[in-house]
C-alpha positions as CSV (number, residue, x, y, z in Angstrom):
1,X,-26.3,-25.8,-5.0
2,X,-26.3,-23.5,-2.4
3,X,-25.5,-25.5,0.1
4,X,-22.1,-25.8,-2.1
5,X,-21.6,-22.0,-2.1
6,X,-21.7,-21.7,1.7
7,X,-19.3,-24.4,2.2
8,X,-16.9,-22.1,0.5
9,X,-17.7,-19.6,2.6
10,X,-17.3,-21.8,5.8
11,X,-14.0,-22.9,4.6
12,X,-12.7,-19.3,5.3
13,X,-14.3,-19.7,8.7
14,X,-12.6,-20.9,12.3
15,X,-12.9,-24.6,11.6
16,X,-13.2,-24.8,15.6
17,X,-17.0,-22.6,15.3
18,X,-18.6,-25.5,14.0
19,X,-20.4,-23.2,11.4
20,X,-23.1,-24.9,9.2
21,X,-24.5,-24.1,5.9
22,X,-27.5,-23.5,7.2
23,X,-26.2,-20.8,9.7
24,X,-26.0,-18.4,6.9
25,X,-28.9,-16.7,5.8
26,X,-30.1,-14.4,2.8
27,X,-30.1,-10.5,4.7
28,X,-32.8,-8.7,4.7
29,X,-30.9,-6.0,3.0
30,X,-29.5,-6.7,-0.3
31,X,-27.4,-4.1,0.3
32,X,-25.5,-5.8,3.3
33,X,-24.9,-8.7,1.1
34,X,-25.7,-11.5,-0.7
35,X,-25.0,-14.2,2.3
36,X,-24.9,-13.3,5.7
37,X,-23.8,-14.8,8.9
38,X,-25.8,-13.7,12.6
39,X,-23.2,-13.6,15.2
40,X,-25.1,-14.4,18.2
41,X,-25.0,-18.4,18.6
42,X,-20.8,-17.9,18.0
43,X,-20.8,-15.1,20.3
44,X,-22.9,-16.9,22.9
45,X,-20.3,-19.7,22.6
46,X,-17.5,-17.4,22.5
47,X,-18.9,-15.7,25.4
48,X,-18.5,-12.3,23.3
49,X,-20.4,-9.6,22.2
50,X,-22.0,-10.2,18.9
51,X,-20.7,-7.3,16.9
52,X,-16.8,-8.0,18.6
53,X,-17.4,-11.3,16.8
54,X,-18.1,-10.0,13.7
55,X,-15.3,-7.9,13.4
56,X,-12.7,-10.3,14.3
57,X,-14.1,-12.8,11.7
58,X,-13.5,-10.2,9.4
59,X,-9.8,-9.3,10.2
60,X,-9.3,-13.1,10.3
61,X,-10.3,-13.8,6.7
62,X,-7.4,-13.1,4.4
63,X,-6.7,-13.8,0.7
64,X,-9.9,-14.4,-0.6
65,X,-10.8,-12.2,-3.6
66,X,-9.7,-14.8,-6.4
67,X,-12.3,-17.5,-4.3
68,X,-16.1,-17.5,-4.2
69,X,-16.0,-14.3,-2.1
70,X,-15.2,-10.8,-3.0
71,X,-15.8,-8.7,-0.3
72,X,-16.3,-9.4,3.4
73,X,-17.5,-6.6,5.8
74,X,-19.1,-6.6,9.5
75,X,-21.7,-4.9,10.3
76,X,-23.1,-4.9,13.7
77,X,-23.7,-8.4,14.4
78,X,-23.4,-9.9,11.2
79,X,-20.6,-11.0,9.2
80,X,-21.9,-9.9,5.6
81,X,-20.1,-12.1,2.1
82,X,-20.1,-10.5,-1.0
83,X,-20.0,-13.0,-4.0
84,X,-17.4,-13.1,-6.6
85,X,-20.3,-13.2,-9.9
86,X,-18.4,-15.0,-12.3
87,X,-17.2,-17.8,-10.2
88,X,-20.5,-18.4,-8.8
89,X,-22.5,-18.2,-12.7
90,X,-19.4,-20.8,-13.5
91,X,-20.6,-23.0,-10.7
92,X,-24.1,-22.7,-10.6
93,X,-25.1,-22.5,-14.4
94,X,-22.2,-25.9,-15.4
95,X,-24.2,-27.9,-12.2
96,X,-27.9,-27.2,-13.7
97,X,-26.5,-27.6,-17.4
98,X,-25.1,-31.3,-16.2
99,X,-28.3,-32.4,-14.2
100,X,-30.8,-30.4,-16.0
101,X,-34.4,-31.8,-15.3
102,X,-32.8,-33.6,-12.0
103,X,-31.8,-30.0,-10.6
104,X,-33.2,-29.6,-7.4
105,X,-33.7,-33.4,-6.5
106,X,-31.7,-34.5,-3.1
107,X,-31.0,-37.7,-1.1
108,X,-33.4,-36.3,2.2
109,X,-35.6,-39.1,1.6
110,X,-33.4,-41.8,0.2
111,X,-34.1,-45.0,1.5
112,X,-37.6,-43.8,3.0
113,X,-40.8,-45.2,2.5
114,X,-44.1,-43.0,3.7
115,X,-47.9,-43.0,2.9
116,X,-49.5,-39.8,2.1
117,X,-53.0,-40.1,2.2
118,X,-55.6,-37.5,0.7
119,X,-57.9,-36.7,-1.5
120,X,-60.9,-38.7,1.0
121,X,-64.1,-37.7,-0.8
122,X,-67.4,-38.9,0.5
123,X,-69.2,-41.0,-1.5
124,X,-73.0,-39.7,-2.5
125,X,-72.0,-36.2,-1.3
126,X,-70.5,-33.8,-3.8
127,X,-66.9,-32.6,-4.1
128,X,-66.6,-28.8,-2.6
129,X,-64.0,-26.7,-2.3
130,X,-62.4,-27.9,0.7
131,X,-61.9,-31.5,-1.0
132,X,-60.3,-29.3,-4.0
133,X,-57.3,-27.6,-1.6
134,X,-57.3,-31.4,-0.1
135,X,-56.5,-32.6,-3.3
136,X,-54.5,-29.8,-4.9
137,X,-52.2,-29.8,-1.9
138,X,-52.1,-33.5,-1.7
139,X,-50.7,-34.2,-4.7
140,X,-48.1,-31.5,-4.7
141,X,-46.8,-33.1,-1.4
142,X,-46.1,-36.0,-2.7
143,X,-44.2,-34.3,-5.9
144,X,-42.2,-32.3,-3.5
145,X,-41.2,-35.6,-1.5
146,X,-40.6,-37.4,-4.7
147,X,-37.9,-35.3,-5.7
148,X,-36.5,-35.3,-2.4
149,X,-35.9,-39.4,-3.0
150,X,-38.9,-40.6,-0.7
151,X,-40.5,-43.7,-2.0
152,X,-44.4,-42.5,-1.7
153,X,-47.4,-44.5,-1.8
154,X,-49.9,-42.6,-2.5
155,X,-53.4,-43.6,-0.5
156,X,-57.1,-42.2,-0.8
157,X,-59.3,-43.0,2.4
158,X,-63.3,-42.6,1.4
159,X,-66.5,-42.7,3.1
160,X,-69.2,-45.0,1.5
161,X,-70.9,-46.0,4.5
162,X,-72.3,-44.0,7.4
163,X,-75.2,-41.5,7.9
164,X,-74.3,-39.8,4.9
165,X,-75.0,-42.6,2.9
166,X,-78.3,-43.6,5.1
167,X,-79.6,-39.5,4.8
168,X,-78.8,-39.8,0.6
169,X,-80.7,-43.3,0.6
170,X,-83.4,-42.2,2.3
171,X,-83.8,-38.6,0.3
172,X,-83.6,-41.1,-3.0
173,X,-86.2,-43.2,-1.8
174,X,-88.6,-40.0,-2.1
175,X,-87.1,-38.4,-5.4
176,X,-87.6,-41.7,-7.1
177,X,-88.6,-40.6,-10.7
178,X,-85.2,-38.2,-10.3
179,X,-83.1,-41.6,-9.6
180,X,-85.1,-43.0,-13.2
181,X,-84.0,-39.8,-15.0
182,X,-80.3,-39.8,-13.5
183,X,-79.6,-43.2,-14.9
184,X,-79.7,-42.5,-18.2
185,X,-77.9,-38.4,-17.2
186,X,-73.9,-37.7,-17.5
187,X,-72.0,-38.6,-14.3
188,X,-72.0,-34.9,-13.7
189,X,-75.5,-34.2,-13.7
190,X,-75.7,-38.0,-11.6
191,X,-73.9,-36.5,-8.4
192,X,-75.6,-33.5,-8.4
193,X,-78.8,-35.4,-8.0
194,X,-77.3,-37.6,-5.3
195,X,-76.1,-34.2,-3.7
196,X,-79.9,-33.1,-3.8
197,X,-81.1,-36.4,-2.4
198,X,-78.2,-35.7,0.3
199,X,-79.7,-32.3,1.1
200,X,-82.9,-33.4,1.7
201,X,-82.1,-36.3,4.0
202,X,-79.8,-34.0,5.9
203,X,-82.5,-31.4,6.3
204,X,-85.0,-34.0,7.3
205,X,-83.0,-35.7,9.3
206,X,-82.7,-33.1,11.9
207,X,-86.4,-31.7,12.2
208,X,-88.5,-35.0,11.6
209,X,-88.4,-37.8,14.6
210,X,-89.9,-40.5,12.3
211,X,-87.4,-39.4,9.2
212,X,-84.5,-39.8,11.6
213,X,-85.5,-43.6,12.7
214,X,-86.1,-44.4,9.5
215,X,-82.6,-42.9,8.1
216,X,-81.3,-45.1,11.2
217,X,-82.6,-48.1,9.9
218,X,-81.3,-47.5,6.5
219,X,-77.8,-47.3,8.2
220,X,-77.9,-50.5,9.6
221,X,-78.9,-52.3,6.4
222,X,-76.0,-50.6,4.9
223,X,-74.1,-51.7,7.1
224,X,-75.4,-55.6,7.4
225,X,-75.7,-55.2,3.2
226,X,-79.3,-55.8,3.2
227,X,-80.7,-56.9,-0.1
228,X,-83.1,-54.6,-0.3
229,X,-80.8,-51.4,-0.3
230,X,-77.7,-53.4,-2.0
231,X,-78.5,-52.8,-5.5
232,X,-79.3,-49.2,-5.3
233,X,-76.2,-48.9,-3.1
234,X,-74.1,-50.2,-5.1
235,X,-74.7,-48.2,-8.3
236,X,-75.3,-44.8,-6.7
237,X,-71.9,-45.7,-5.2
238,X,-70.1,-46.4,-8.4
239,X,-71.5,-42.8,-9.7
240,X,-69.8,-41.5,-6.8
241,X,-66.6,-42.8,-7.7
242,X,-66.8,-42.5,-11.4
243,X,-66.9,-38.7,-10.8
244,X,-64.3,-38.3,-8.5
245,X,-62.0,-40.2,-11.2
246,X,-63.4,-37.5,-13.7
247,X,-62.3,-34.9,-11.2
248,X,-58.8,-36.5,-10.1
249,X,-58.1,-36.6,-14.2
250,X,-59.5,-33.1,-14.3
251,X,-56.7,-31.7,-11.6
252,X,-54.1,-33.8,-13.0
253,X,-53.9,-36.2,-10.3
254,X,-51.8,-39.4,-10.9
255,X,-53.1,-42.7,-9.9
256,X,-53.1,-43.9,-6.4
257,X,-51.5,-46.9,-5.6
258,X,-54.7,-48.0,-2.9
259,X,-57.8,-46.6,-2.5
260,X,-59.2,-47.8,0.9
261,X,-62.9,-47.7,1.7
262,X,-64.3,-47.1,4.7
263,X,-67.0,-50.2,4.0
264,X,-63.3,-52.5,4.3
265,X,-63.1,-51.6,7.9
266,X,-66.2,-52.5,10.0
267,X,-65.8,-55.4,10.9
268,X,-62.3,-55.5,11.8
269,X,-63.1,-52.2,14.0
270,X,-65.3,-54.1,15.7
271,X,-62.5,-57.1,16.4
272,X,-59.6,-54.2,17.9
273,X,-62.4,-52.4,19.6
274,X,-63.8,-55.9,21.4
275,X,-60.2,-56.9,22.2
276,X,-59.2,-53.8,23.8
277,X,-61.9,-53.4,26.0
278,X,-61.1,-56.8,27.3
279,X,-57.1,-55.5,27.9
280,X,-58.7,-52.2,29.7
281,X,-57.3,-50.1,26.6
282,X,-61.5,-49.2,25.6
283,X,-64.2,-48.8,28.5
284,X,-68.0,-49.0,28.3
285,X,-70.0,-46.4,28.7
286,X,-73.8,-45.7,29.1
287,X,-74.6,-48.7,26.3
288,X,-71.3,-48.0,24.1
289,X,-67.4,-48.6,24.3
290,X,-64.8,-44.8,24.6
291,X,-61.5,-44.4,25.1
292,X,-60.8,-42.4,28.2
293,X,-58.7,-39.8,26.5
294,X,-59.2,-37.8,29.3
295,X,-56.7,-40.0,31.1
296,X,-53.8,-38.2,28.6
297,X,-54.6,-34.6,28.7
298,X,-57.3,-35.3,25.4
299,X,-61.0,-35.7,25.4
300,X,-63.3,-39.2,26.1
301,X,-64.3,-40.3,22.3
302,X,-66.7,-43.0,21.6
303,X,-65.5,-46.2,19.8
304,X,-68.5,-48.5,19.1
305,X,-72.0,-46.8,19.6
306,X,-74.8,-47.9,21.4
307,X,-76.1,-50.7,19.1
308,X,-72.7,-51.8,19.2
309,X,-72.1,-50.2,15.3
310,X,-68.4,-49.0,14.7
311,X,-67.6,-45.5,14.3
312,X,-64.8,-43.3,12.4
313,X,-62.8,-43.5,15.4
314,X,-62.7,-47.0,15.2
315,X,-62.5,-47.4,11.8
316,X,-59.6,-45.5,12.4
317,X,-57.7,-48.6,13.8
318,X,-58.6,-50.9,11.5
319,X,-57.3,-48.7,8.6
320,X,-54.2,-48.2,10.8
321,X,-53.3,-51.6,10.9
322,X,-54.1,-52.6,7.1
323,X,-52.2,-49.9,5.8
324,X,-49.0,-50.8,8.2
325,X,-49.3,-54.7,7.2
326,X,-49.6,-53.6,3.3
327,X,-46.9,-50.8,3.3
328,X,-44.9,-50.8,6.4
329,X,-44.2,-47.2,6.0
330,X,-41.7,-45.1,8.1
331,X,-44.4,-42.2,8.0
332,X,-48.0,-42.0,7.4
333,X,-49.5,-38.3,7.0
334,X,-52.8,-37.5,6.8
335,X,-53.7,-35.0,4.9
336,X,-57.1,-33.8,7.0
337,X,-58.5,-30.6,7.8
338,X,-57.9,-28.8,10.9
339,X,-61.2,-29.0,12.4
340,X,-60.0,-33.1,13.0
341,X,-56.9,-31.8,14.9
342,X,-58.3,-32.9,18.2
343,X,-59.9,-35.8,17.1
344,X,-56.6,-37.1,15.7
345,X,-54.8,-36.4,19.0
346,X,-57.1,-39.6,20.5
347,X,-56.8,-41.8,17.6
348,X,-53.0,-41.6,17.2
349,X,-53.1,-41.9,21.6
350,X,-55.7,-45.3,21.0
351,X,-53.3,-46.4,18.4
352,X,-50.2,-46.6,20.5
353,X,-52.6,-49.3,22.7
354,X,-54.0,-51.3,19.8
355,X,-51.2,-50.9,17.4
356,X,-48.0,-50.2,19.0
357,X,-46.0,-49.7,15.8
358,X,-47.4,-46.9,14.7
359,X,-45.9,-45.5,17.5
360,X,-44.3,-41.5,16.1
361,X,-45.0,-42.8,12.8
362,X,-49.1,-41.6,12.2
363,X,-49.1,-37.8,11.2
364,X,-52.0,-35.6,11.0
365,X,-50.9,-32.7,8.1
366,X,-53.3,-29.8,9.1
367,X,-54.8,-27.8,6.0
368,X,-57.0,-24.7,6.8
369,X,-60.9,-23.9,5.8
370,X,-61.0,-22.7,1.9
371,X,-64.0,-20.7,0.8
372,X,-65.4,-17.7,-1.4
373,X,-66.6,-14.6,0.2
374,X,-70.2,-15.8,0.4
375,X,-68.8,-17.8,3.7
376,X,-68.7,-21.0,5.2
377,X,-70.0,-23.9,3.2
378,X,-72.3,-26.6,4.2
379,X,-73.6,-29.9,2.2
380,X,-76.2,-30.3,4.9
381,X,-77.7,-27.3,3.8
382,X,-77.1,-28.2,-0.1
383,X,-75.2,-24.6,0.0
384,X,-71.9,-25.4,-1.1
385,X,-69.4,-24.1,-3.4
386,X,-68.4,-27.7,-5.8
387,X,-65.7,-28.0,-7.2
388,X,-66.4,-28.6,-10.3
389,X,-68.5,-25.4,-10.4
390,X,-65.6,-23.4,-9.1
391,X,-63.3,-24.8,-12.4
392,X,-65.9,-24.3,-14.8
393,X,-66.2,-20.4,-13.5
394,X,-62.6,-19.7,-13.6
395,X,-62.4,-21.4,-17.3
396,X,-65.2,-19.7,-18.6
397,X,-63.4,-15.9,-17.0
398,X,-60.1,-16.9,-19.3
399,X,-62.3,-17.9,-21.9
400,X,-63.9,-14.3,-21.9
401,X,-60.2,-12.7,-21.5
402,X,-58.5,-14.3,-24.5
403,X,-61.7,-13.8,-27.1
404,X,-59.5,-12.2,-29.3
405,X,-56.4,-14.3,-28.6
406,X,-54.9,-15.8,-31.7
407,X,-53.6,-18.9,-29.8
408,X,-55.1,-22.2,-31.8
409,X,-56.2,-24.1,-29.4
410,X,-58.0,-22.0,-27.1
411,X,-60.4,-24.7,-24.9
412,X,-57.0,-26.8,-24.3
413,X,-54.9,-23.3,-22.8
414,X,-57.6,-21.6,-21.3
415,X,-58.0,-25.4,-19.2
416,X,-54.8,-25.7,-18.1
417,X,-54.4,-21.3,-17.4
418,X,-58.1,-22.3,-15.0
419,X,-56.1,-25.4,-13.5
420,X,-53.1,-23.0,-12.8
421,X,-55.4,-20.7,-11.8
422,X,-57.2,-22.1,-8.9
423,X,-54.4,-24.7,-7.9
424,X,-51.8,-21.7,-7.6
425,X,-54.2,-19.6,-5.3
426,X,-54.5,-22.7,-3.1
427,X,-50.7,-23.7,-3.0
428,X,-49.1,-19.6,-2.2
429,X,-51.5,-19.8,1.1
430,X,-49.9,-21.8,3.5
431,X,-51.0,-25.0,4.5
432,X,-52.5,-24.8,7.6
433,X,-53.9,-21.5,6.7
434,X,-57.3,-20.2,6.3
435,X,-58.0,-18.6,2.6
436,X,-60.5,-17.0,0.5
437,X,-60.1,-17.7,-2.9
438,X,-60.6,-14.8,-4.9
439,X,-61.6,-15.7,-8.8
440,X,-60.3,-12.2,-10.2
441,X,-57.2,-12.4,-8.7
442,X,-56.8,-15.9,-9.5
443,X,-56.8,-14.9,-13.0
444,X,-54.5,-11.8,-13.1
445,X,-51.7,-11.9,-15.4
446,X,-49.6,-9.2,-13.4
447,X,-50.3,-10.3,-9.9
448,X,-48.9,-13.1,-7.6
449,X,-50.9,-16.0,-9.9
450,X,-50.9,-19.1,-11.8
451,X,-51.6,-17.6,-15.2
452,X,-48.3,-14.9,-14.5
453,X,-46.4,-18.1,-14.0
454,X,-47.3,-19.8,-17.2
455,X,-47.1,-16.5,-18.7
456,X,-43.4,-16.1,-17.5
457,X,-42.2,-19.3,-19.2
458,X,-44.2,-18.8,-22.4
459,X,-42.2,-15.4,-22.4
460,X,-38.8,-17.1,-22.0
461,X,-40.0,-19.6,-24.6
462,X,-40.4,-16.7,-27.1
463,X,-37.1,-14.8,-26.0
464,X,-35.1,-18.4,-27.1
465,X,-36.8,-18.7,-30.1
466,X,-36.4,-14.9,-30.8
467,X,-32.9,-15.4,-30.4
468,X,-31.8,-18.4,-31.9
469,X,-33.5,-16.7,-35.3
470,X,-31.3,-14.1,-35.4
471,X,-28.0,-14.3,-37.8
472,X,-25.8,-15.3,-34.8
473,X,-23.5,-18.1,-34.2
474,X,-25.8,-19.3,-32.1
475,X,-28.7,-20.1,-34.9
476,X,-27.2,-23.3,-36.0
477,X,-26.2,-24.9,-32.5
478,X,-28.4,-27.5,-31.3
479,X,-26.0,-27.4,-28.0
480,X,-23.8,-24.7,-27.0
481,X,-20.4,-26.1,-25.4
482,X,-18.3,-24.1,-23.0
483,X,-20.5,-20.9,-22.7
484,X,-18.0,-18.7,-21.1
485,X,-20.5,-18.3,-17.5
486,X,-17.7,-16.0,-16.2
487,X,-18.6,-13.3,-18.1
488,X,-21.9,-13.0,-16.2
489,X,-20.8,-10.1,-13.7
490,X,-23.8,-8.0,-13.3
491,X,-25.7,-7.5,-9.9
492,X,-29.2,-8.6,-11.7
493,X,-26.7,-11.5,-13.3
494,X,-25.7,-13.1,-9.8
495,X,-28.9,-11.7,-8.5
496,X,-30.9,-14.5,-10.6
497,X,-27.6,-17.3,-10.6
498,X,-27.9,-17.0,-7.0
499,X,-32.0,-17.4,-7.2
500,X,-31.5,-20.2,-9.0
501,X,-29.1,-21.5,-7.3
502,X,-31.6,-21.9,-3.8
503,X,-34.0,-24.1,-5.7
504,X,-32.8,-27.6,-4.5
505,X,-32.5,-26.0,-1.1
506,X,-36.4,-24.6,-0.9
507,X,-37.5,-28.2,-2.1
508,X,-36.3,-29.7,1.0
509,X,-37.7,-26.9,3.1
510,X,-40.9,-27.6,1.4
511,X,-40.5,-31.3,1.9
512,X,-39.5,-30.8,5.6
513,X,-41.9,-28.3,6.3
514,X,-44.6,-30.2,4.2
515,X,-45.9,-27.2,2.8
516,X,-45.9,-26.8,-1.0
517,X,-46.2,-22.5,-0.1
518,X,-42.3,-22.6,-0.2
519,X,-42.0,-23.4,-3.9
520,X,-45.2,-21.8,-5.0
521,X,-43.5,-18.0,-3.3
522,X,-39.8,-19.4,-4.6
523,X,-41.3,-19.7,-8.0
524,X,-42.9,-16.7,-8.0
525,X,-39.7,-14.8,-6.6
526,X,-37.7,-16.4,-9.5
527,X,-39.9,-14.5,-12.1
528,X,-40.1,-11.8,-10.6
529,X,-35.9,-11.7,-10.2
530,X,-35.9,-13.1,-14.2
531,X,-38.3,-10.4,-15.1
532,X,-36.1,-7.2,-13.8
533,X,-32.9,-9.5,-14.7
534,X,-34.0,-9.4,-19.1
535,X,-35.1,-5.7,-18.5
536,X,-31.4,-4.8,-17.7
537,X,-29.6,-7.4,-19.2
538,X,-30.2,-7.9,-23.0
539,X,-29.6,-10.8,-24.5
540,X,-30.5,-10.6,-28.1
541,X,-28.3,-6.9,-27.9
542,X,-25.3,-8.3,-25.5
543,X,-22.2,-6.3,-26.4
544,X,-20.5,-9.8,-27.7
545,X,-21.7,-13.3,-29.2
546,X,-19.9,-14.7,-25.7
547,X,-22.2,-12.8,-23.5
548,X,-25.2,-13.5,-25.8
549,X,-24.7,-16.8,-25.5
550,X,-23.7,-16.7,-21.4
551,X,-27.0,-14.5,-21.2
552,X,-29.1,-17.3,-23.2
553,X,-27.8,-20.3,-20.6
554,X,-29.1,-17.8,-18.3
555,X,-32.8,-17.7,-20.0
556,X,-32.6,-21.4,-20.2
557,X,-31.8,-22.6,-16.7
558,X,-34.4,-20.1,-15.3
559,X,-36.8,-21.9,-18.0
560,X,-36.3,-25.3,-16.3
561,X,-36.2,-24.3,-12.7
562,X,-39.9,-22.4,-13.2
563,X,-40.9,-25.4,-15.3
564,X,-39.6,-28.3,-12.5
565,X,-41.0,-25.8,-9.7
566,X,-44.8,-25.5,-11.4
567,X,-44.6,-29.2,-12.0
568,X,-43.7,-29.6,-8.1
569,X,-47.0,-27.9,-7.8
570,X,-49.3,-29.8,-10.5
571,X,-49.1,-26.9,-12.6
572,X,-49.2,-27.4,-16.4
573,X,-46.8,-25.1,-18.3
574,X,-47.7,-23.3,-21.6
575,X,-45.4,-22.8,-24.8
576,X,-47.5,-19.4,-25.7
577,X,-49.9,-17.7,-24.3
């Protein structure tokens, strides 16, 4: 929608300047405008001073006041556009009342098919934190590309085979009457034995010679699926993945459309591995095959180990190729943490070798380390901060806060104010960013938070119901037709149209970018402009039925845009709070 506005604009432009809509910009002053256009790229063209430019795209504009724009004035090097308010409420406000719920959706990726892949939780190792931003952020990517038009599949990769598997094995093996009792426990209390028996293998692993052979051993017969590990295997893995369904319903995660396991991909590995080292693409190496990423600028990883086992890196491959002959997708991101930047570098280099298709189409999506302000986590250690923990905490804090709420259901709000809690806190920092997640402020219903959200629609939510029980015409009317938008004229009035009106365009930022930040600070923006908008602009005391029912449109198209941006971030809404 506000793509539309600046074409207005760029109509009353030098046709010859080639000026695009994105070439005008929100200033940083509302006070210079409410569009402005930077001079320098025309002027470096023109081969003129910035400011000269300005000023002679001013005295060139004529006969504009009855269009989109009311005033025009340069300043410096900027050519500043003053909107016309009721033309742009009659534009913005009849678009959003004739798409409604599709408001904001574009054709970017119509026609596009791309994998996102994340979530990728460990089996026998808990979920932390860090999986919890994985999670969170994944699926509000693939919202955000979803309503862009991208056909998304969306993929899970997990580990249920390696050393973390051999190390929990091994620690059940000696907490055996534990593993009796955890059969007949809850799936909850079931992982955090297997994150105990985790621990303890981990611990041992690294101080005890004999433990560490004998954890090695357990590897292989995971890996050869030796009878006499199979059976325990195979049910400690099922808890494993019971939970993380608990936790996916938990976060609202829809389905994914493949979950691939790392136990898939052995052999195969093995296969790509074998046949590249025969093409020169792998080379062996003191007892195991690498890839000389040294060769590109990258560091030497190891493909196959010394007893000839695959490793991630390999794995890697094989995943690769059975995702690309089951999807074919133009794009496959992968949504990992930073730490695996590097380590992505030489896969994605192998890949062009073994797999030259995926050629510019494999895409590491960087998130940044999550934690609380005790520090760094570590499941080795067994001193981590779960995820599961982390929601329970936050619930039980809104729980405390609304003991004397009169809301009915109580356990059912104070979930989904926890859920926007925690999943808001992740998605305002950007992606690639480091963050501390602060519980207090996660829960403030006056700060830059999830709750504040909710709290802003279940505000508008009582303003239209306030209103429409009032002795007005508007009491009666399911639908209003022909609000009269024009009469919308007031600087908090275009101020919010205008807010509004950016949506569709921050989506596809978002998508672009692939960093769900953009809406999550949009949104919050958009409340913040709604909240000093209903302080000045009365609705239920407009000076006439026409404006009370212009202002109410108003309420209403705010109401969907913060509802369709908080489901863009997995955010449940509330009708009261």
């Amino acid at each position: 929608m506000m793509d539309e506005i600046k074409k207005q604009i760029i109509k009353l432009l030098p046709a010859d300047l080639e000026i695009k809509p994105e070439d005008l910009v929100v200033p940083p002053d509302a006070k210079m405008g409410d569009l402005s256009l930077p001079c320098f790229v025309v002027a470096k063209k023109l081969g003129k001073n910035p400011a000269e430019v300005a000023h002679e795209l001013e005295s060139g504009i004529k006969n504009y006041e009855s269009g989109t724009v009311k005033t025009v004035q340069a300043t410096g090097p900027y050519l500043n556009f003053v909107l016309n308010p009721a033309v742009v409420a009659e534009m913005v406000l009849k678009a959003m009342a004739k798409e409604k719920n599709k408001f904001g959706e574009s054709k970017l990726g119509q026609g596009k098919k791309i994998m996102v892949e994340f979530a990728h939780p460990n089996t026998h190792k808990a979920v932390h934190i860090g999986h919890l931003r994985n999670m969170v952020t994944g699926e509000s990517l693939v919202r955000i590309f979803e309503k862009v038009g991208f056909k998304v599949i969306r993929a899970n990769y997990q580990g249920d085979v390696g050393m973390q598997v051999a190390k929990c094995l091994w620690g059940i093996e000696r907490l055996k009457n534990e593993y009796e009792q955890a059969k007949k426990k809850t799936v909850s209390e079931r992982v955090k034995f297997l994150g105990r028996a985790y621990a303890l293998g981990a611990q041992t692993f690294e101080k005890d010679e004999q433990a560490k052979k004998e954890i090695g051993e357990y590897n292989k017969k995971i890996y050869s699926q030796d009878k006499s590990i199979k059976k325990i295997y195979a049910l400690t893995r099922k808890w494993s993945l019971d939970y993380f369904q608990e936790i996916y319903k938990r976060l609202e995660i829809k389905k994914f459309d493949r979950l691939y396991f790392e136990s898939e991909m052995p052999r195969r590995a093995v296969e790509i591995v074998r046949a590249g080292l025969k093409k020169g693409i792998f080379k062996e190496s003191q007892g195991a095959v690498i890839f000389e990423g040294g060769k590109y600028g990258l560091h030497d990883r190891v493909f196959l180990n010394s007893q000839g086992l695959p490793v991630y890196e390999s794995k890697d491959q094989a995943l690769a190729e059975m995702q690309f002959k089951e999807y074919n997708p133009a794009e496959i991101l992968h949504l990992v943490a930073q730490e695996q930047t590097e380590y992505f570098k030489v896969i994605f280099k192998a890949l062009e070798f073994t797999l030259p298709q995926s050629i510019g189409r494999e895409k590491h999506v960087v998130y940044g380390w999550v934690s609380l302000k005790e520090g760094k986590m570590s499941s080795r250690t067994g001193q981590v901060v779960l995820a599961e923990w982390l929601l329970d905490e936050v619930e039980e804090k809104i729980i405390e806060v609304m003991r004397d709420s009169k809301i009915k259901n109580k356990k059912d709000t104070a979930r989904k104010v926890a859920l926007a809690a925690v999943k808001y806190s992740i998605l305002k920092t950007g992606v690639a960013n480091n963050m501390v997640f602060d519980i207090n402020e996660s829960i403030s219903l006056e700060g830059d938070s999830g709750p504040y959200l909710q709290y802003s629609i279940a505000r508008i939510n009582s303003i239209i119901k306030k209103i429409r029980s009032t002795k007005s015409e508007i009491r009666n009317k399911s639908k209003i037709t022909n609000p009269k938008y024009q009469m919308l004229k007031t600087d908090v009035e275009k101020h919010l149209i205008l807010k509004l009106a950016a949506f569709p365009e921050v989506v596809a930022k978002a998508a672009q970018r692939k960093d769900p930040s953009e809406v999550a600070k949009y949104v919050y923006e958009t409340a913040r402009v709604f909240s000093d908008f209903y302080e000045k602009s009365p609705v239920l005391k407009a000076e006439s039925e026409d404006l009370k029912v212009a202002r109410l449109e108003l309420v209403k198209a705010t109401k969907t845009v913060l509802e369709q941006g908080l489901s863009l971030l997995g955010i449940p809404t509330l009708k009261e709070m």
